[in-house]
TORPA-4810 file (N, C-alpha, C, O; in nm, 3 decimals):
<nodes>
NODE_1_-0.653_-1.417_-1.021_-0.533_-1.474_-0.965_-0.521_-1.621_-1.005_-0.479_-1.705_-0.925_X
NODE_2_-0.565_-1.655_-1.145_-0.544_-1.767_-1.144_-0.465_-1.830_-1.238_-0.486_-1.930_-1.308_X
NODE_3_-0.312_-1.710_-1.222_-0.229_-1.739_-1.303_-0.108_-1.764_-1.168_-0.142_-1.740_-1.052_X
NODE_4_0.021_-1.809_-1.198_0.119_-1.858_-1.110_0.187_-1.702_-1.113_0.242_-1.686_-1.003_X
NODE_5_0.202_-1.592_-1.189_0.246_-1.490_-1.260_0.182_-1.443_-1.117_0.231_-1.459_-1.006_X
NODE_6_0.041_-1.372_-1.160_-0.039_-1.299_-1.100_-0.003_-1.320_-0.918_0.016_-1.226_-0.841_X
NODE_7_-0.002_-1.429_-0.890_0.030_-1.499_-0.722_0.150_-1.400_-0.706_0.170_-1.298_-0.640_X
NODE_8_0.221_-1.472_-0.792_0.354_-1.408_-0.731_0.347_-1.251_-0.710_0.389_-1.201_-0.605_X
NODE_9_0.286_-1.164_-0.823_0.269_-1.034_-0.787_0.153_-0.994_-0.659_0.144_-0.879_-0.616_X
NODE_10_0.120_-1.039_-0.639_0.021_-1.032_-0.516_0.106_-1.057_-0.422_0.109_-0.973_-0.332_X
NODE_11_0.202_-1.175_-0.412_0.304_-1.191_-0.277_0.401_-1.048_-0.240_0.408_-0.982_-0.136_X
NODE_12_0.458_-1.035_-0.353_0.535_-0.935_-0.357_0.441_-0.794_-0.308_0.499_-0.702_-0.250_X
NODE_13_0.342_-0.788_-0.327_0.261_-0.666_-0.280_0.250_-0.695_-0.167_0.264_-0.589_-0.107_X
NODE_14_0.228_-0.797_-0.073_0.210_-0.825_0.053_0.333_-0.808_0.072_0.342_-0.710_0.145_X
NODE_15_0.471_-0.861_0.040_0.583_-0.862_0.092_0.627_-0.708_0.132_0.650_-0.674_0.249_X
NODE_16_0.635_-0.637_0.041_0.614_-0.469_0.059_0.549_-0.418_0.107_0.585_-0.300_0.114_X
NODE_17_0.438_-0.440_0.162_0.332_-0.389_0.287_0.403_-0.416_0.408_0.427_-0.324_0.487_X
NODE_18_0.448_-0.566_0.436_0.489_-0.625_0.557_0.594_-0.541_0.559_0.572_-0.435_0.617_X
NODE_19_0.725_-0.558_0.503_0.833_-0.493_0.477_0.858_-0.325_0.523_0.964_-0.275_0.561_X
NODE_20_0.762_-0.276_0.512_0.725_-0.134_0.555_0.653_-0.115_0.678_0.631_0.000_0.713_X
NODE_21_0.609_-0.221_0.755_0.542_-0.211_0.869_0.441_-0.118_0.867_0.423_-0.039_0.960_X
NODE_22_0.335_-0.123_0.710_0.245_-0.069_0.696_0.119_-0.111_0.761_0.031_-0.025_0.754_X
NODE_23_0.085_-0.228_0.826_-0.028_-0.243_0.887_0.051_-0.386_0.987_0.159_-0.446_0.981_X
NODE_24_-0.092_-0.396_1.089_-0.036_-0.524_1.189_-0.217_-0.581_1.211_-0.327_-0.524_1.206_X
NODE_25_-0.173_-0.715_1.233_-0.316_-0.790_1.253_-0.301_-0.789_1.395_-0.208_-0.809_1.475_X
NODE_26_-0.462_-0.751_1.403_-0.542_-0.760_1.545_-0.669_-0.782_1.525_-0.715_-0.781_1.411_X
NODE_27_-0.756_-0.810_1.647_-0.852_-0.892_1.659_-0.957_-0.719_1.612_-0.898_-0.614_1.638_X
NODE_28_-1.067_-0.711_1.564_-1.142_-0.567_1.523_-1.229_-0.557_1.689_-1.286_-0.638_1.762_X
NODE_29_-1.205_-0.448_1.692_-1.270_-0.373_1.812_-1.468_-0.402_1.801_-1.524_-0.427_1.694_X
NODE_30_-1.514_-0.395_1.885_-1.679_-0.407_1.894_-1.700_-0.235_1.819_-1.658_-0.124_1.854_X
NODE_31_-1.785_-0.283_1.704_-1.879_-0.151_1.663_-1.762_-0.085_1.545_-1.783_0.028_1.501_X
NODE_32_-1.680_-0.138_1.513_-1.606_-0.122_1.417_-1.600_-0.191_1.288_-1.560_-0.307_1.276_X
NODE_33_-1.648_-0.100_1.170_-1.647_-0.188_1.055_-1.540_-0.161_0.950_-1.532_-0.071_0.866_X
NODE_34_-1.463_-0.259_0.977_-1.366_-0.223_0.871_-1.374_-0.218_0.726_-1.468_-0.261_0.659_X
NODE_35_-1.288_-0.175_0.691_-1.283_-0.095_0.490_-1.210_-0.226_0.443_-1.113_-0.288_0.485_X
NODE_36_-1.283_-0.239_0.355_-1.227_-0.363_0.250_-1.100_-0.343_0.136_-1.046_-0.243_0.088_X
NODE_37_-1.089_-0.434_0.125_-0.965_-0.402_0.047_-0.997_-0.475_-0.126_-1.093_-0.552_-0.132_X
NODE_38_-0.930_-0.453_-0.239_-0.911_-0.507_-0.340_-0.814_-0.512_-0.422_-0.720_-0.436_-0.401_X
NODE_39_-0.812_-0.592_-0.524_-0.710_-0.633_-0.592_-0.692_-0.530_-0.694_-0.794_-0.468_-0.726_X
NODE_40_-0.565_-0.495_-0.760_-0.594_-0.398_-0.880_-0.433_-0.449_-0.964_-0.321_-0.407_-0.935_X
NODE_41_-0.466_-0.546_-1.067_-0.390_-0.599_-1.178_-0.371_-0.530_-1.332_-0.457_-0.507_-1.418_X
NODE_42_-0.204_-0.501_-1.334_-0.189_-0.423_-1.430_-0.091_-0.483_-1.520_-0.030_-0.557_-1.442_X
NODE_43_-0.016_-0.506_-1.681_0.031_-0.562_-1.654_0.146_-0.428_-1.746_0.106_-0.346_-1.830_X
NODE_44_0.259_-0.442_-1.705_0.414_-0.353_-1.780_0.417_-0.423_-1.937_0.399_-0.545_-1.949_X
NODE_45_0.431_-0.372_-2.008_0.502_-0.385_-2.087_0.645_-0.338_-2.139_0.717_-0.263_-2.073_X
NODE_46_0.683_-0.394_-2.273_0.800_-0.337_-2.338_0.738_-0.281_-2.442_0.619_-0.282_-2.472_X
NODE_47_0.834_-0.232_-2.497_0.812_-0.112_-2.599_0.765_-0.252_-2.704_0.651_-0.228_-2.744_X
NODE_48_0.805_-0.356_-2.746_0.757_-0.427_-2.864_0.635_-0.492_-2.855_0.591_-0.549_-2.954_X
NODE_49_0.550_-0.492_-2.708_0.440_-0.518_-2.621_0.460_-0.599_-2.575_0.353_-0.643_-2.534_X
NODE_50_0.563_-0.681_-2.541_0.566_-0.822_-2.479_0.576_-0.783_-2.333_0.640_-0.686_-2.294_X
NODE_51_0.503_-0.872_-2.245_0.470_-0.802_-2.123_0.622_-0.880_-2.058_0.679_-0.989_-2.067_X
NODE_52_0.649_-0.702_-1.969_0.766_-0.673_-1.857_0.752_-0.744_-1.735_0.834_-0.804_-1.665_X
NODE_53_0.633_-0.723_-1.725_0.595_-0.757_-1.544_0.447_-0.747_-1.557_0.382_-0.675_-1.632_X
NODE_54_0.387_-0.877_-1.427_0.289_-0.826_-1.403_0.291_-0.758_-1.231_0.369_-0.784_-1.140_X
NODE_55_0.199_-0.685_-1.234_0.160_-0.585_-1.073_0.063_-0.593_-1.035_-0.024_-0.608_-1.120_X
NODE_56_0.030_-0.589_-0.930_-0.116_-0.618_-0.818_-0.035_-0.532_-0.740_0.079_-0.520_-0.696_X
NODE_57_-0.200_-0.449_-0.745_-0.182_-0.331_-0.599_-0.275_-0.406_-0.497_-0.369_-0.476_-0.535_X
NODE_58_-0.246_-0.390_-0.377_-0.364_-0.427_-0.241_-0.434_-0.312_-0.250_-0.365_-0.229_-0.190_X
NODE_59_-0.544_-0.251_-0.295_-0.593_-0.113_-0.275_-0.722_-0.087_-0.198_-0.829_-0.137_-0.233_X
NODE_60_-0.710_-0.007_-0.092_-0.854_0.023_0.011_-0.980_0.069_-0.078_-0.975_0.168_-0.151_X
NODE_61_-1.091_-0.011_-0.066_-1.248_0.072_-0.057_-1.247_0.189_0.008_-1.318_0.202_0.108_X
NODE_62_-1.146_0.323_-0.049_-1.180_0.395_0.074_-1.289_0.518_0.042_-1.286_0.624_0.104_X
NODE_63_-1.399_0.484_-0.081_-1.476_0.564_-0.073_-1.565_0.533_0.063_-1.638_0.628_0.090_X
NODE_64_-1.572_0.460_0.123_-1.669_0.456_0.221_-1.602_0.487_0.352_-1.644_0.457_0.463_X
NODE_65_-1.516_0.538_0.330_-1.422_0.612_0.444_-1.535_0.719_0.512_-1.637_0.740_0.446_X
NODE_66_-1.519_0.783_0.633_-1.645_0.901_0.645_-1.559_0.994_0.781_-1.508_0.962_0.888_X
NODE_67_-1.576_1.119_0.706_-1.483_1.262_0.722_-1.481_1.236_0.874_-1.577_1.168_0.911_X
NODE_68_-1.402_1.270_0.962_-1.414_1.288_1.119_-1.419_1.193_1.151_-1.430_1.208_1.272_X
NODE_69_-1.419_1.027_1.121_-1.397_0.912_1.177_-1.271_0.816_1.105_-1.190_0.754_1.175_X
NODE_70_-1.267_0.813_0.985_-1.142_0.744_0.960_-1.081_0.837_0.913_-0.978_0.780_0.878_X
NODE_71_-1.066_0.970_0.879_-0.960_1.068_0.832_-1.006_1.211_0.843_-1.120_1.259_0.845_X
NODE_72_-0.899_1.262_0.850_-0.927_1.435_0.909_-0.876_1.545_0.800_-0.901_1.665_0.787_X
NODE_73_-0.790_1.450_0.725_-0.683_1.554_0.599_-0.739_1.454_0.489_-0.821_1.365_0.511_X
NODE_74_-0.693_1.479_0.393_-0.701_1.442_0.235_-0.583_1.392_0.165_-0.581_1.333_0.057_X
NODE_75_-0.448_1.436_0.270_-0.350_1.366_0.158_-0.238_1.370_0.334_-0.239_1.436_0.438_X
NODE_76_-0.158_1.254_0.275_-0.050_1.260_0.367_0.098_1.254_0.308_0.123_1.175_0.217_X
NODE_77_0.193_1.336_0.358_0.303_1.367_0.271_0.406_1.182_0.221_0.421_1.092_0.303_X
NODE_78_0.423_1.180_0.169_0.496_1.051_0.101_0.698_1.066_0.145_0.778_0.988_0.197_X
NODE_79_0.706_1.181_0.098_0.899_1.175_0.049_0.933_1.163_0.196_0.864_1.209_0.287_X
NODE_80_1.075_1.079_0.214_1.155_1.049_0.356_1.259_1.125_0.311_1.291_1.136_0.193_X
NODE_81_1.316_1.180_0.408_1.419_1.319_0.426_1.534_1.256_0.403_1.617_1.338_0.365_X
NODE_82_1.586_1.125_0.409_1.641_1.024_0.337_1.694_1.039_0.193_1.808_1.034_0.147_X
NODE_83_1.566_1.061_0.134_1.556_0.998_-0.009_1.563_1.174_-0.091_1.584_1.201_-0.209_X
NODE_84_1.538_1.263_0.023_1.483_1.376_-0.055_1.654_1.451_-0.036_1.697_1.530_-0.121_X
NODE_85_1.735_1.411_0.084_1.860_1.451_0.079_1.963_1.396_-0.050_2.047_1.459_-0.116_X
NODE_86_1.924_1.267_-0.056_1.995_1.156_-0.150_1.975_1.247_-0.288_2.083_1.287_-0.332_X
NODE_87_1.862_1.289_-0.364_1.847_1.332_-0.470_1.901_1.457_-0.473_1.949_1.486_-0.583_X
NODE_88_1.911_1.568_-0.362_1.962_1.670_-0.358_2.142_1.634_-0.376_2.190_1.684_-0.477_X
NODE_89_2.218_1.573_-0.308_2.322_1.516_-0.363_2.384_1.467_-0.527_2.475_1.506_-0.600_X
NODE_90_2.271_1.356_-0.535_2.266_1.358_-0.691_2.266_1.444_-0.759_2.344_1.427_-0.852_X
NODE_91_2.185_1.589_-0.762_2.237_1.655_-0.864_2.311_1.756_-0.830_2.306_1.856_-0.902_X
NODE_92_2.373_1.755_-0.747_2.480_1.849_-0.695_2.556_1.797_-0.743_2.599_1.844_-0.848_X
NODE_93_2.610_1.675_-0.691_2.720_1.567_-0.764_2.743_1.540_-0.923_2.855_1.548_-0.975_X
NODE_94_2.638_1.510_-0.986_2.601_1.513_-1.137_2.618_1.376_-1.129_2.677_1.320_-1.221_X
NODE_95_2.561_1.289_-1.002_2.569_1.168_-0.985_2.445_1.055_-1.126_2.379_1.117_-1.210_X
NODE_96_2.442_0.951_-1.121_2.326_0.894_-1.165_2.324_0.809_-1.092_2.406_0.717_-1.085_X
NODE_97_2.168_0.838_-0.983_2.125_0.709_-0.919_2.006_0.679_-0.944_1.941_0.774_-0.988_X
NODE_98_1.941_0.563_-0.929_1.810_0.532_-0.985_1.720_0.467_-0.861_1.749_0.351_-0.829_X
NODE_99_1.604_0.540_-0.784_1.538_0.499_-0.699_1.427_0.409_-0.717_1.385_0.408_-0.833_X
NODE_100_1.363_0.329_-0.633_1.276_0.253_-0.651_1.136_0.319_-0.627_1.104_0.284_-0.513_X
NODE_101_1.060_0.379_-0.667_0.917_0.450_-0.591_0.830_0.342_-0.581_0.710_0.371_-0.583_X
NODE_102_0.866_0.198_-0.570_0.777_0.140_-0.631_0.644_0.153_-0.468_0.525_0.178_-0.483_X
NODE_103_0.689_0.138_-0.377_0.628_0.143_-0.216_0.583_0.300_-0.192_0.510_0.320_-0.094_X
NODE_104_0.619_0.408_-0.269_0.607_0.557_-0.202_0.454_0.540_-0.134_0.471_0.582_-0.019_X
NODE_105_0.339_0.508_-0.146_0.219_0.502_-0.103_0.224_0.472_0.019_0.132_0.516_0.088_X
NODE_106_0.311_0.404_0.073_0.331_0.293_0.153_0.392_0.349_0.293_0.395_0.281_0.396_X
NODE_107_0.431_0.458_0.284_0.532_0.522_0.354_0.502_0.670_0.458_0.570_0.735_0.538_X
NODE_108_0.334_0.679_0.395_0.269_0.820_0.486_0.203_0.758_0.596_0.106_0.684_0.582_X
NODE_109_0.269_0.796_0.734_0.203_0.781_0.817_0.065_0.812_0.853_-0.002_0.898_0.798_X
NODE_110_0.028_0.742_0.943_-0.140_0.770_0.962_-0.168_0.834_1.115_-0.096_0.794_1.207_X
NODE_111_-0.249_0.912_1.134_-0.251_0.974_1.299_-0.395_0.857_1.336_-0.401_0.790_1.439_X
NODE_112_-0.529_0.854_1.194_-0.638_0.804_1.267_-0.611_0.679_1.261_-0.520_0.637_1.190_X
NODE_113_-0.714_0.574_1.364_-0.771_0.441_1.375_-0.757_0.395_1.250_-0.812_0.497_1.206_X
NODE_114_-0.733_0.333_1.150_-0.825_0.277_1.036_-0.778_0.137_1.026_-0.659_0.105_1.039_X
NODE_115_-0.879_0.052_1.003_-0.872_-0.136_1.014_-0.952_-0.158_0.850_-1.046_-0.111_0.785_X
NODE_116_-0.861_-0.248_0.839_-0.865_-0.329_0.692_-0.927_-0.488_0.679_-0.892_-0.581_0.751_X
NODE_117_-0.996_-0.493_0.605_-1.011_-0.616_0.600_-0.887_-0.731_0.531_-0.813_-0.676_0.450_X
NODE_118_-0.873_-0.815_0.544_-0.757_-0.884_0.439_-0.756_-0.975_0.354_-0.811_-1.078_0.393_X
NODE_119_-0.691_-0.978_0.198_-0.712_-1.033_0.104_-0.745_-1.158_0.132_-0.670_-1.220_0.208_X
NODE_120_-0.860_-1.222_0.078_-0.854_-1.384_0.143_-0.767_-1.473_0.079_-0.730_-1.574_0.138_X
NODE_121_-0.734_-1.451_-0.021_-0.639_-1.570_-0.037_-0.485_-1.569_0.039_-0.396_-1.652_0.024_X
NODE_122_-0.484_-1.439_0.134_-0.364_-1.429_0.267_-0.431_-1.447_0.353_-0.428_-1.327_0.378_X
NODE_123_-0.516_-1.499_0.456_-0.552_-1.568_0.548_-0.456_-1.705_0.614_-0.413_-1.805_0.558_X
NODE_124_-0.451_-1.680_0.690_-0.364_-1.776_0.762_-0.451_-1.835_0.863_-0.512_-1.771_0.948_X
NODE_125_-0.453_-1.994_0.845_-0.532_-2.029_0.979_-0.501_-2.016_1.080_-0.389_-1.992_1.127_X
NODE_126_-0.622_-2.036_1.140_-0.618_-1.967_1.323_-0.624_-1.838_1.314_-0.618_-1.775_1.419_X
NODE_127_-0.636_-1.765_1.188_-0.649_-1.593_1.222_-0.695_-1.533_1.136_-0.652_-1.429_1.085_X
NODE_128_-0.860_-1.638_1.094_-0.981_-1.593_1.023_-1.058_-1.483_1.090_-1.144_-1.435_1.016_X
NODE_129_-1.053_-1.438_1.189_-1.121_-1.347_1.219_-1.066_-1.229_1.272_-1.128_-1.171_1.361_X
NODE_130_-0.922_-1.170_1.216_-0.873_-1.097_1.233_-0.835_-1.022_1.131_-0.806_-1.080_1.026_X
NODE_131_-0.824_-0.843_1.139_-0.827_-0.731_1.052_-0.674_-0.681_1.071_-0.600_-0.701_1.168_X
NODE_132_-0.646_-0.608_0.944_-0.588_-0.508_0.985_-0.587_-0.383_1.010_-0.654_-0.300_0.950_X
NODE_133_-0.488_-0.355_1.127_-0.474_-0.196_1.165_-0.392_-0.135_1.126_-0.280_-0.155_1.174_X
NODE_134_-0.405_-0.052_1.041_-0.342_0.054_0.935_-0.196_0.104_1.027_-0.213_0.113_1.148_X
NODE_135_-0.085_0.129_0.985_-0.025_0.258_1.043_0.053_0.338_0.942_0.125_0.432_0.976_X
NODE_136_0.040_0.303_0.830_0.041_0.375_0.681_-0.025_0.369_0.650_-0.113_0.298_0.698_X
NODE_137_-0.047_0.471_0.493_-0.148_0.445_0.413_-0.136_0.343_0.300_-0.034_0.298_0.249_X
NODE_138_-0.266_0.317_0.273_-0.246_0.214_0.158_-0.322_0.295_0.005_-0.402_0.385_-0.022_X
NODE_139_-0.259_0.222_-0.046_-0.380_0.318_-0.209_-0.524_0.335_-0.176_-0.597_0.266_-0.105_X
NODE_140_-0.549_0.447_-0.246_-0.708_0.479_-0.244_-0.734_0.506_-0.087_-0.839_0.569_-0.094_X
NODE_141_-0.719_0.501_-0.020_-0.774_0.536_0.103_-0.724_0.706_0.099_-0.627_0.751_0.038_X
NODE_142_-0.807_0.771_0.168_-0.862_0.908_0.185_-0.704_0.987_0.218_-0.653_1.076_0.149_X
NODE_143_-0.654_0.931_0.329_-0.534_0.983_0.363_-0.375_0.987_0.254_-0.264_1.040_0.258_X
NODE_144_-0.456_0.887_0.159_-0.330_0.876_0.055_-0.302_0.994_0.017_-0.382_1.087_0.024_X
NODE_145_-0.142_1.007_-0.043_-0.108_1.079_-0.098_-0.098_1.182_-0.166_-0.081_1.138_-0.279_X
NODE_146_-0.096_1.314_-0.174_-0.133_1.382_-0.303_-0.068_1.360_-0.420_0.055_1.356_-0.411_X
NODE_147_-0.128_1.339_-0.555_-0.024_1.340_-0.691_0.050_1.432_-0.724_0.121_1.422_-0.825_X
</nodes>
């Protein structure tokens, strides 16, 4: 992250977490260890290679997830009845609309507990010692998505 580029795509990944009311900070419960999180930088190109965009995912450690305590299923459904009516329209219509998937990860609810640790360079003082509590999923964690 120690480009001005890279920041900004990291904000924007936080901005789309917040935006989705995918997790909320709270103080971590006694005897609870939360799953870490990491960075994952990619960058778009164009077809002549000159780079499009760069992207940072926030993505969970969630191999250390463990069966019967942070998750019970393997995948949680993604599409909103919204988006899945909208496309059924579209091609009924012979419309052209163009959706954003860029958040779909972002959008499966969660039934278990699960607390995150948070990127440190988003730390806000006065609330160094506070996690987050999941209420979506985030990448890589157990409950994500199926492909």
């Amino acid at each position: 992250m120690d480009s001005r580029d890279w920041m900004l795509a990291c904000e924007d990944e936080i901005y789309s977490i917040k935006k989705n009311e995918t997790r909320s900070l709270v103080d971590l419960p006694f005897g609870i260890k939360p799953i870490g999180l990491k960075w994952v930088f990619k960058l778009k190109r164009n077809s002549d290679v000159s780079i499009n965009k760069y992207k940072a995912r926030l993505v969970a450690k969630g191999y250390v997830q463990r069966y019967g305590t942070d998750f019970y299923e393997v995948f949680v459904p993604v599409a909103c009845i919204e988006k899945i009516i909208l496309v059924d329209l579209e091609a009924s219509n012979d419309w052209e609309i163009q959706l954003d998937v860029k958040t779909a990860f972002l959008h499966g609810e969660l039934k278990e507990t699960v607390y995150v640790t948070r990127p440190e360079d988003f730390v806000e003082k006065g609330e160094e010692g506070k996690v987050y509590k999941l209420h979506k999923a985030l990448y890589c964690l157990r409950k994500a998505p199926r492909p």
